[in-house]
Structures are given as C-alpha cells and as structure tokens.
C-alpha positions in Angstrom: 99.4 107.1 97.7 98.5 103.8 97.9 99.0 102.7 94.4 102.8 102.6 94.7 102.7 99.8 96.8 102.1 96.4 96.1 100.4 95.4 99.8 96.2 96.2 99.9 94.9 98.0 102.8 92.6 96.4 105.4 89.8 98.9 105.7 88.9 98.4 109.0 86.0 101.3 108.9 84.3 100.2 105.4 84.1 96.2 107.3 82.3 98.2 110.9 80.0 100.1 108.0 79.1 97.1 106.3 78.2 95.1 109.4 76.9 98.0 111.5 74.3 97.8 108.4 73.7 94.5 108.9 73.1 94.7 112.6 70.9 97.7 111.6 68.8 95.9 109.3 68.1 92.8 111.9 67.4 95.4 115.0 64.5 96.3 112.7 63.5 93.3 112.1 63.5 92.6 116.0 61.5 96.0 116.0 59.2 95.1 113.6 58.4 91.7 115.4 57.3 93.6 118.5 60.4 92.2 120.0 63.3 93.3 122.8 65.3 96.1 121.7 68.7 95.3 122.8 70.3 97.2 125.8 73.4 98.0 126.3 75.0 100.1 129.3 78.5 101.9 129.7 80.3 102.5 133.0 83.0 105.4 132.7 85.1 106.3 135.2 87.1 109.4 135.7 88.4 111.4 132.1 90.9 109.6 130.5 91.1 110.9 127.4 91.3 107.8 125.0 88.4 106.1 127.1 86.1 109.3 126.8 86.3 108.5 123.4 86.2 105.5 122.8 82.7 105.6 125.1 81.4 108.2 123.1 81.5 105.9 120.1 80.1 103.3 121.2 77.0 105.5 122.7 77.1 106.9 118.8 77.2 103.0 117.2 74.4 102.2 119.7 72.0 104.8 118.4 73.0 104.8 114.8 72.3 101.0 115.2 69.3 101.3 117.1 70.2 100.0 120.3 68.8 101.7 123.9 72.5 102.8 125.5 73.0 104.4 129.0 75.8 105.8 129.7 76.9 105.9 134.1 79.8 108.4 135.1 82.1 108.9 137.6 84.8 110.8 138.8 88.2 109.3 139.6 87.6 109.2 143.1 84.3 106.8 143.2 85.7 103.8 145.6 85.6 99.9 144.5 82.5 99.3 146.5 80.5 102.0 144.7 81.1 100.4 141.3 80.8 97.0 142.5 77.3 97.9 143.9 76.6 99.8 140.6 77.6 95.9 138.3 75.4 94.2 140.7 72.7 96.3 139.7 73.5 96.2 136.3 73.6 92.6 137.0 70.2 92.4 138.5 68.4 94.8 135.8 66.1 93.0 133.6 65.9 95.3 131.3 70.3 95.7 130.8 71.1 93.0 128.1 74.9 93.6 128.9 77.1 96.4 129.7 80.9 96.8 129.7 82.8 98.4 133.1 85.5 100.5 130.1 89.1 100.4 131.5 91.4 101.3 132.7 89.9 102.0 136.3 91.9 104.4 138.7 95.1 102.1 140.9 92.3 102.3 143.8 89.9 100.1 142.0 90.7 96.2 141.4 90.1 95.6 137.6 90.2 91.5 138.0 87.7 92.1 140.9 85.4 94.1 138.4 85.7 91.9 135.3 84.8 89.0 138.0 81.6 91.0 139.7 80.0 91.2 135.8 77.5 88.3 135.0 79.3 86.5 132.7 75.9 86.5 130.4 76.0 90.1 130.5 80.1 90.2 129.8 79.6 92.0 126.0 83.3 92.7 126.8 84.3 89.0 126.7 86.5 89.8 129.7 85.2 87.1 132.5 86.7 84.1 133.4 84.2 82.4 132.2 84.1 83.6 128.5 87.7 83.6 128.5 87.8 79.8 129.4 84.7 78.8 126.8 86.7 80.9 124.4 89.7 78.6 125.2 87.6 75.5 124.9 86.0 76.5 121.3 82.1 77.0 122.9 79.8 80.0 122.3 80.9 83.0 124.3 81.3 86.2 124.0 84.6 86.7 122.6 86.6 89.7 123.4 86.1 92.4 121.0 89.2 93.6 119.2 90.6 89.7 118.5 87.1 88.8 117.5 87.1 91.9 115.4 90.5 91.3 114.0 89.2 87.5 112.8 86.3 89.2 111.3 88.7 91.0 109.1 90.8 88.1 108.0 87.4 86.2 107.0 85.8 89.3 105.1 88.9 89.9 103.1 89.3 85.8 102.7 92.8 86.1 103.6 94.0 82.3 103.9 95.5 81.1 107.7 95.3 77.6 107.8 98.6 76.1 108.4 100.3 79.4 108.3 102.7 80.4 111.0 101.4 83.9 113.1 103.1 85.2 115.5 101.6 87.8 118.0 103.8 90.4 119.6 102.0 91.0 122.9 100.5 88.4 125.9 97.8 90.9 127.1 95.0 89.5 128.5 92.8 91.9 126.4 94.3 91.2 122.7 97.5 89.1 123.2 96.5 85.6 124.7 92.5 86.0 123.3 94.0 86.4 120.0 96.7 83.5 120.2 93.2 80.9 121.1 91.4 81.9 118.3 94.2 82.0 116.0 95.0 78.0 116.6 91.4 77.1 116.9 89.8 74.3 114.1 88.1 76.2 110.8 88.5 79.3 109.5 89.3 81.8 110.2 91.9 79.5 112.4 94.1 76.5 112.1 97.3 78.4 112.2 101.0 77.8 114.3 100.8 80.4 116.8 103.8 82.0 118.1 103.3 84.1 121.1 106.2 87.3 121.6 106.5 89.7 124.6 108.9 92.1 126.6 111.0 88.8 127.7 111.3 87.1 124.0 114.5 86.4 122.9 115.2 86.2 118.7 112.2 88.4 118.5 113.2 89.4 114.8 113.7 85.8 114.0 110.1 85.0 114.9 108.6 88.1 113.0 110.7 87.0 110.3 109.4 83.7 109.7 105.7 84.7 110.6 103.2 84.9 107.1 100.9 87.2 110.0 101.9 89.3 111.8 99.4 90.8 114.8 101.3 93.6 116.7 99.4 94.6 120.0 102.6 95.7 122.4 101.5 99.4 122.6 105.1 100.4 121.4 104.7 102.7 118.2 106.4 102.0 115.4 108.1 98.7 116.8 107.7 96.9 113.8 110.2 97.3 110.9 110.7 96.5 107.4 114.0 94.6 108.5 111.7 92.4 110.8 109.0 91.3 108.1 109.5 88.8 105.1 108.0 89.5 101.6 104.2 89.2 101.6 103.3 88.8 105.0 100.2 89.9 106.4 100.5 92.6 109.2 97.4 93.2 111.8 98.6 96.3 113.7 96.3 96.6 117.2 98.8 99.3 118.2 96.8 102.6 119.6 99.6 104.7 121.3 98.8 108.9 121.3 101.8 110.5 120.1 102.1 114.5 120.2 101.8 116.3 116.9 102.2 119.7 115.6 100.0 118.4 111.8 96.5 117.8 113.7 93.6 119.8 114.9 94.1 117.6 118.5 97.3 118.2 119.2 98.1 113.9 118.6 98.0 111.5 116.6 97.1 107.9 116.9 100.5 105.7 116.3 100.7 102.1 115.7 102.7 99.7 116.8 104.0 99.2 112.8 105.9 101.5 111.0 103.5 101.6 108.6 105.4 103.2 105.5 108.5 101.1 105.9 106.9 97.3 106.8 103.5 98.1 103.7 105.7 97.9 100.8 106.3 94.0 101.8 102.9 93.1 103.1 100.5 91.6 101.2 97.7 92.8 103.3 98.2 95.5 106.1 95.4 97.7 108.3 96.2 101.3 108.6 96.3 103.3 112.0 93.5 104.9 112.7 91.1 103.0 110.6 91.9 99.5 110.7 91.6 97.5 113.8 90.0 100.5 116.1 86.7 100.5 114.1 86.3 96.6 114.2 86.3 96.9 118.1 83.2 98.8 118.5 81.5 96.6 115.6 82.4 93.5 118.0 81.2 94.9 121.0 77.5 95.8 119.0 77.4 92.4 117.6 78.0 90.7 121.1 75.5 93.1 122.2 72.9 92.0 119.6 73.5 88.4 120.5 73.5 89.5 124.4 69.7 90.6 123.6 68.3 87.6 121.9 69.7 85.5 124.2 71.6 83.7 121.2 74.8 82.4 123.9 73.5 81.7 127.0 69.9 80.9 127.2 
C-alpha cells in the first residue's frame, strides 16, 4: 500500500514505543536507586466514550512503564464542588506527583475553573495558566501533551522547520494556539512563520497552499484536500472525529481531519489516523509525568 506513494508515513506508535522504553529503562533506574516511583492520578467523569478510552490507556502506559496510577470515577452528575474538593486533595497529597482532571466535563461543571484549581506543579496536562504562559515565554513547563508530542515527532524524524512557513488549522486552546508557540519558538524543533487558520479565516486554501506544514486540529474529518496542499509539504493531522462504520468490530472508525489518500500522494511526510498523533499524546503526558516525579520543572 504504501509503496505507491512517494510521501513516508509518521509512525506515531513505533516513536511512543521507542520512548515508552526509554522512560521504562530510567523508572528502573529511579527503582533501583531506592528512589520515588512517580505517581500519577486520573479523574474521569461520567462515560464518554472517547475519554473511557483514552483513560484506560493511560492507566495501561502507566503500568507498562512502571508508574503507580489511580484511577477516581464519577458519574455525570457529581457537582463542581465535589471535584473541586477531590483536585484540592490531589493538590495536597504528597504522595500524587501530578494528575490530569480528563475532559470534557459535563455543561454543569466549569472546565477553566478546574484547569485553574490544579497546582500548576502538578498540571502533567500542561493546561494551567501558568504553564501556558511559561510555555509562551520559552521557560520549563509542562507543555501540553499532543503539540509537545507532535514536536517530538518532527525532531525524531529530523524533518527540517526552520524558516519554513506552517500553518495550523485550528485556535484551540488544547492543540491550536499551544502548537502555534512552540512552532515560532528559537531552535529546533522551531523557528518557523506561523500562520494560525480557524472557522472565521478567509483564503483558507490560499494559506494551506503556501504552507511546507501543515498541522490540521479542527475536528472536521476529511477537511483537508489534495487541491489545498502543494507538492511535498509536510501534513501533521491531530484530527480524532468517530465516524460510523459498517468495516469495524466497534461500529466506528477514527477519521482525521485530512483526507488521507488524496492529500499523501503530495506530502513528503504525513501521520496516519489512528496511529500517528494519538499515540504521541499519551507518550507526552508519561514523560511530563516522569519529570513531575523528579521534580525536574519546578523544584
């Protein structure tokens, strides 16, 4: 299949292997020293079925890493100040390295309040002001986990960025913006002319069509087309949308926002959905947890 094409595929699960191996190897080493075993905890609320699973991963990466994990439920109808009492805990716990609040949260429950309740040293999800704006600044943080995944991705495969033009369909505070900082940061992975596209861009095809990367996070599948990408561009699809299908075991399928065999024959690099970005998320969130335990960001 994939020899017909000229592009080469970002393999987004053979990068998490590699560094979930690495992080392995230094937990036991940490082990071995007598040291802390890093801790991480998981707040799920309600059954949302793309968050079940994504939690379930990372309680798998954890283990397979060697990581302590706990794992706190809910159902849908916990209020604001039951979870806010359960991250001041969380905060408070000695023993809790960090732990991620996993969204989306029922319309009862203020997410910005949330993000903003979580110790900022504990914040593994890189979602607090406060990492956000050190982020922004260029000092150690912990950086949001799919952007920092997606950089860790350009660097492994030593794709080139510096003076080239991306553009980043999507202003999200998760992927969008995150992205768009560490994209125009100094050094590599870095140094590029960012271009920021949303829902209210005009000449949107223009913009794709100049960009050498492309990084699609607008949770639209199959947005991007062949007709919107120039010859050898490099295309970062974050896109995650569960589309019905009659061909799988589940019932769906998980769509990117890239037509995928229409855009890869011009692409000189391109992840696949599943398999490219998705795994790299989890690997950032293990490695900001490993850095969360020795105290590596803020003393």
């Amino acid at each position: 299949m994939e020899a017909q094409y000229p592009y080469q595929l970002i393999d987004g699960k053979a990068v998490a292997a590699q560094i979930k191996k690495e992080l392995a190897e230094e937990v036991a080493e940490i082990k071995k020293a007598g040291g802390k075993i890093p801790h991480l905890a998981a707040v799920l609320v309600g059954h949302d079925g793309g968050s079940e699973t994504y939690v379930a991963n990372k309680v798998k990466n954890c283990e397979e890493i060697g990581f302590k994990s706990t794992l706190i439920r809910y159902e849908d109808d916990v209020t604001e100040d039951e979870i806010l009492r359960k991250v001041e805990e969380l905060n408070n716990d000695a023993d809790i390295d960090g732990f991620i609040v996993q969204l989306p949260l029922p319309g009862h429950i203020s997410e910005q309040k949330v993000i903003e309740a979580i110790d900022y040293r504990k914040d593994v999800d890189g979602f607090h002001p406060i990492n956000v704006g050190r982020m922004s600044l260029g000092l150690p943080c912990f950086k949001s986990a799919t952007p920092a995944g997606i950089i860790e991705l350009l660097k492994r495969y030593e794709i080139e960025t510096k003076g080239k033009h991306c553009v980043i369909l999507g202003r999200s505070n998760i992927v969008g913006k995150p992205m768009a900082t560490l994209m125009m940061q100094k050094g590599y992975p870095g140094d590029c002319t960012v271009t920021v596209c949303h829902s209210r861009s005009e000449n949107l095809k223009e913009m794709c069509q100049q960009a050498d990367i492309i990084i699609a996070a607008l949770g639209v599948p199959e947005f991007l087309k062949a007709d919107m990408v120039k010859e050898g561009a490099v295309v970062i699809d974050v896109g995650t949308t569960r589309m019905p299908s009659s061909v799988t075991k589940s019932g769906y399928k998980l769509t990117g926002d890239v037509y995928f065999n229409e855009v890869a024959p011009k692409c000189s690099y391109i992840t696949p959905v599943p398999g490219g970005v998705g795994p790299m998320t989890i690997i950032s969130l293990m490695k900001n947890t490993l850095l969360a335990g020795k105290k590596e960001i803020f003393k």
